[in-house]
N, C-alpha and C positions, 0 to 999 in steps of 0.2 A: 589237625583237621577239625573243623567247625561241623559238629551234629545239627539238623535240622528234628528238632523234637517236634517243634509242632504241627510237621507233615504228616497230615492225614493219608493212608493208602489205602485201598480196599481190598479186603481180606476175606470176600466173597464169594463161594466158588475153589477155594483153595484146601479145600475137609478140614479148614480149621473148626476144630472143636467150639472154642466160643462164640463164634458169626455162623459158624455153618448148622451147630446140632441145635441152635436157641429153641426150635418149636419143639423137637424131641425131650428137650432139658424142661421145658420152661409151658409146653404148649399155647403158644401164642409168636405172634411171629412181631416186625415193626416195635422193637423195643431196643434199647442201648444196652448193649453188652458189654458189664459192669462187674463181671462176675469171677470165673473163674481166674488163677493166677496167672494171667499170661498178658504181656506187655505188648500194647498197638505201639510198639516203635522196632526198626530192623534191628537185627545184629549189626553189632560193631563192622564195618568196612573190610577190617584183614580177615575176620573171619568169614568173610563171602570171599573174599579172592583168594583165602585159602580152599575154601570149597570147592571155588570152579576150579582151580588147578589141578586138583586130584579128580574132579568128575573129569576132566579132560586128560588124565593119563590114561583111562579107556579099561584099568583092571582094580577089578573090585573083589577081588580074591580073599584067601582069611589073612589076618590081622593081629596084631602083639601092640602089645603097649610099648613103645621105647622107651630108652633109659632119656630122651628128649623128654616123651610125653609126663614121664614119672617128676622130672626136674623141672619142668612149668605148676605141678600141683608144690612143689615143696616152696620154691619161688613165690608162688603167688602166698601160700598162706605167713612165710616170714614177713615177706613184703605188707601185706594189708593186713595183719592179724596180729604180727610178731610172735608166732607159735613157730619154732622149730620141731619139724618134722623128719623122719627117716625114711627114707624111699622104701624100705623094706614094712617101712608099719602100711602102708598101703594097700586096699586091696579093692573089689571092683562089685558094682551092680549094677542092673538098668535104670535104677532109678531109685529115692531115696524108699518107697513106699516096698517096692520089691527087695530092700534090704532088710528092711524092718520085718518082714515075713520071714524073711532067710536067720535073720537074728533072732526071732523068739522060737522059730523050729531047731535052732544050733543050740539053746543055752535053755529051754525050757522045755515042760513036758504040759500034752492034753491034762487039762484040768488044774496048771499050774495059773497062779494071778500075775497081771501087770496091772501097775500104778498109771493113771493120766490125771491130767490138768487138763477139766473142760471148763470153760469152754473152749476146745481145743481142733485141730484140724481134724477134720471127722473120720479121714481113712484110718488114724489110729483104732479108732473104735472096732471099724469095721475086719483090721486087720487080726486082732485078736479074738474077734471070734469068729473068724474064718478058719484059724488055726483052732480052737477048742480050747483056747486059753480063758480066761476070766477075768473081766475088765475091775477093777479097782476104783476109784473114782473119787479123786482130790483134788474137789473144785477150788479155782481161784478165788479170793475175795476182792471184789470190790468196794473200794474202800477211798471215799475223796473223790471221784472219777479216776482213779488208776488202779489199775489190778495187782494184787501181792499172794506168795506162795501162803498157803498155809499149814504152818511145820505140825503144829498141833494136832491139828487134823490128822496130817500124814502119818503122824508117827501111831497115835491112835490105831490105825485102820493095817499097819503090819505084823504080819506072824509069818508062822514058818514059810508057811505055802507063796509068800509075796517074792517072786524071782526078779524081776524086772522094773523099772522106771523108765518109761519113755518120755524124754525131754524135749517140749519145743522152744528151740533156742534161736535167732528172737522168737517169741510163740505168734503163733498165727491162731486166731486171727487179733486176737485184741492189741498187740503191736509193743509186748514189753521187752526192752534190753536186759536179761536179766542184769543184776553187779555180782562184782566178786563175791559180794559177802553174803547174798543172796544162794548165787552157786554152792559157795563154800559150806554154808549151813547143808545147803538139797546135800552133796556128795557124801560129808560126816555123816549126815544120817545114813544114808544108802548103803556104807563103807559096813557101819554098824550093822546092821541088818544081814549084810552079805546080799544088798539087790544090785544087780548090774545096771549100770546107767545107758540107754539107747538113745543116744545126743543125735534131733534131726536138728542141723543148722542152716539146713538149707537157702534161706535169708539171709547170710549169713556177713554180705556184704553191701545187704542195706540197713543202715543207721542213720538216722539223723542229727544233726547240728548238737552239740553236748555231749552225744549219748557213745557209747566203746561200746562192739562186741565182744564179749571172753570166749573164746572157746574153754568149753568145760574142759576139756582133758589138757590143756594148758598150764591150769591151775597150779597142778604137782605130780608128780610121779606118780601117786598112789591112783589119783583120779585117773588120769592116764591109761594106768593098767587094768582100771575097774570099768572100764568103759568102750562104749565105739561111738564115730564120730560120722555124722552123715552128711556130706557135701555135693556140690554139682555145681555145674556152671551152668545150669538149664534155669533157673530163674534170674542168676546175675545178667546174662548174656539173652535171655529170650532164645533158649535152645533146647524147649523141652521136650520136644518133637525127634530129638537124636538120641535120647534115653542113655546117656552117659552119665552116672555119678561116681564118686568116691570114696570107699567106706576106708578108716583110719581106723587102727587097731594096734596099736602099740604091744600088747600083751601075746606075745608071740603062740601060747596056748590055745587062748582065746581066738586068733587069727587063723590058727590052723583049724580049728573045728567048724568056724566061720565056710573057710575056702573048701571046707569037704563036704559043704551041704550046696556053696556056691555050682562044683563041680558032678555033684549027684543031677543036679538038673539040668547039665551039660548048658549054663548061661551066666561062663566067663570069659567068655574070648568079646574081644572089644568089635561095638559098630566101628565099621573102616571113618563113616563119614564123622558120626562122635567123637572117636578118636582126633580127628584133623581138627574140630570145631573147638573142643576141648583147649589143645595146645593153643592156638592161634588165639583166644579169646585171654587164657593165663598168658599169656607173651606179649601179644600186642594190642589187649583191650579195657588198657585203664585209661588210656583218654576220654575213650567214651565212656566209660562206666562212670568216670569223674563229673562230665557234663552232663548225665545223665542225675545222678544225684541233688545234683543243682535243680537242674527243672524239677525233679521229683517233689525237692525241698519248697517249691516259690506253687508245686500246685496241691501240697499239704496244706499250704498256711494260707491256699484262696481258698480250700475248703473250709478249712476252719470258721475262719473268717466269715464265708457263704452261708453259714448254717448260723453261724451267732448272728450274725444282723439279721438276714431271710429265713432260717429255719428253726426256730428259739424251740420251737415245739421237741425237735431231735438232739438230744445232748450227744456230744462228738467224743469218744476215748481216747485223746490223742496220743498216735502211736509214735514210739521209739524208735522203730525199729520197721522194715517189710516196706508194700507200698499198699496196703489193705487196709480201709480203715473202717474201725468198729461203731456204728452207730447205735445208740439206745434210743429204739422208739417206743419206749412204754407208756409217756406220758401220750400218747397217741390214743390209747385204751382199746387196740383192738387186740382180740383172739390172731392165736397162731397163724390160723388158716386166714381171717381178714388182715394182718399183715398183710400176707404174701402178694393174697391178691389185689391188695389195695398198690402194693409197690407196682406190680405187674401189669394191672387193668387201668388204675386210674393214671399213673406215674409215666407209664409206660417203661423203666427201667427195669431190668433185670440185675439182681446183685444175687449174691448168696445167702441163702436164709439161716436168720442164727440158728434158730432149733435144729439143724442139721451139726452144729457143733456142740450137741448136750443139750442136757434141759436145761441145762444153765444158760444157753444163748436165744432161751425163748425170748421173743419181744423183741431183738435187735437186729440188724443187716448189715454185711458184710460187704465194704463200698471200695472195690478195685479203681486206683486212682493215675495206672499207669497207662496214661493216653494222652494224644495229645489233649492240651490246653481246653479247646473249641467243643471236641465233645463231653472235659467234665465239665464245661458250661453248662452247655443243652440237655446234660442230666439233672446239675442241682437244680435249673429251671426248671427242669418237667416235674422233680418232686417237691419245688414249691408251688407250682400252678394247681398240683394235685391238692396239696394239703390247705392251700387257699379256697381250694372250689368247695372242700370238704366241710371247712371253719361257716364258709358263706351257706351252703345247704341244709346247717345247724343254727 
């Protein structure tokens, strides 16, 4: 089946988060929603008429995972990833951010640290100190225009008290594929230390042209059992509305301690509709995902492209990896606050503002590139009409 990617729908009206909350988000209404992670293109085909099929058997009763649904996650990750997995290392959350919570309340204690890389997705931040944990903070270096881990740093900044490393693997938002040898250094240290690695991969099946994702716990056995691994089809598939993920836990310890905090807050029994969306999308949604990547790829390289001839002012991070991509506007020379509103008022797009991913992501904006075609047109337009009117009033 031939995907129409660059059909525009409207998504108006529907409590979609990104179209519907923009005034509550953003206080301003008439701007391009650019922002949060979620895809203006449908699900793949069989996962809509896997849906209706089951809204149409009329019982929405409680729900188990089958040994089906457990064998489309194991499928898919050999198939795309070549990570052999055990149905048993498997286990469940609503979502990867509600895992992450459940994992640093199972394996740490109030007043323990965890390790990030900001500029990093900002709920990590928020998630450990929601729990009373202690954020850590090993920022990435940019270096060339490409961001690298920095060991030195890391290693520096651990002592006993550091229980945890939360991994964004591809990281969001600057868009790096980690490599092996990259991983391999992060996990030796960690291994060393005794810190448990919190692998969010939820990206995990966009890359671009050159670029392999590893799953960290792939690597080797040890990583593996030192580790958990966080998946979902809710950004491969545009299904993040069903709050189904994955959590991988090879370490059968580990896994159990995991599913007794899962089960203290009685929220593991699977969504009926997730569940269906899940299966249907690992079974019969690489066609699309395939075409899908294609368009993604040909409206990376108009951006690119867009900003080096028309936007020279914006230097572009080109990402590896996700469909986010990271702009530096500092040659801009505005403050925090006149970014924002400069993107907002004069641009009229709405993106994610980097300060919300660290201090590290002061200056720069975080530019969601999966839509059709036409509207990331009508965005670069608006912020070079912006930054032209800007040049001329100067």
């Amino acid at each position: 089946m031939k995907y129409n990617f660059d059909q525009e729908i409207c998504r108006l009206g529907t409590d979609c988060e990104k179209w519907d909350n923009i005034k509550n988000q953003f206080g301003v209404k008439d701007v391009i929603p650019m922002w949060v992670a979620d895809m203006d293109f449908q699900s793949p085909q069989p996962v809509i008429e896997a849906l209706k099929l089951r809204v149409e058997h009329g019982f929405y009763g409680y729900a188990v995972r089958s040994g089906s649904y457990m064998e489309s996650i194991v499928d898919w990750l050999k198939r795309r990833h070549q990570w052999s997995v055990k149905k048993e290392w498997i286990t469940h959350s609503p979502g990867v951010i509600p895992a992450l919570s459940l994992a640093i309340q199972s394996f740490t204690k109030p007043g323990d640290k965890i390790i990030i890389q900001p500029p990093v997705y900002h709920h990590f931040a928020r998630v450990i100190q929601a729990t009373g944990r202690e954020i850590v903070s090993n920022p990435l270096v940019l270096e060339n225009g490409r961001y690298i881990m920095d060991f030195e740093d890391l290693e520096a900044k651990i002592d006993a008290t550091v229980k945890m490393l939360i991994l964004c693997s591809p990281h969001n938002p600057i868009g790096r594929v980690w490599s092996k040898e990259e991983l391999t250094r992060l996990g030796q240290l960690c291994i060393k230390h005794n810190i448990l690695i919190v692998a969010d991969e939820i990206h995990f099946d966009f890359v671009y042209k050159t670029h392999t994702h590893i799953p960290f716990a792939s690597i080797s056995e040890e990583f593996a059992n030192h580790s958990l691994t966080c998946i979902a089809p809710s950004k491969t598939f545009n299904l993040m509305g069903v709050q189904t993920s994955s959590i991988i836990i090879p370490n059968q310890q580990l896994r159990d301690r995991y599913d007794q905090e899962l089960h203290t807050l009685s929220i593991g029994s699977p969504n009926i509709f997730g569940a269906v969306a899940l299966e249907a999308a690992y079974r019969y949604g690489e066609e699309w995902l395939d075409q899908l990547l294609e368009y993604l790829q040909e409206n990376l390289e108009y951006t690119l492209s867009y900003f080096r001839n028309n936007i020279p002012e914006i230097n572009v991070i080109q990402p590896e990896g996700t469909y986010l991509v990271w702009l530096d506007c500092r040659e801009l020379c505005f403050s925090v606050k006149e970014l924002d509103e400069f993107m907002l008022q004069r641009a009229r797009v709405a993106m994610n503002e980097g300060h919300i991913f660290g201090r590290e992501g002061e200056g720069f904006m975080r530019l969601n590139i999966a839509c059709p075609r036409s509207m990331l047109k009508d965005a670069l337009g608006r912020i070079e009409n912006a930054i032209a009117s800007l040049c001329k009033a100067h």
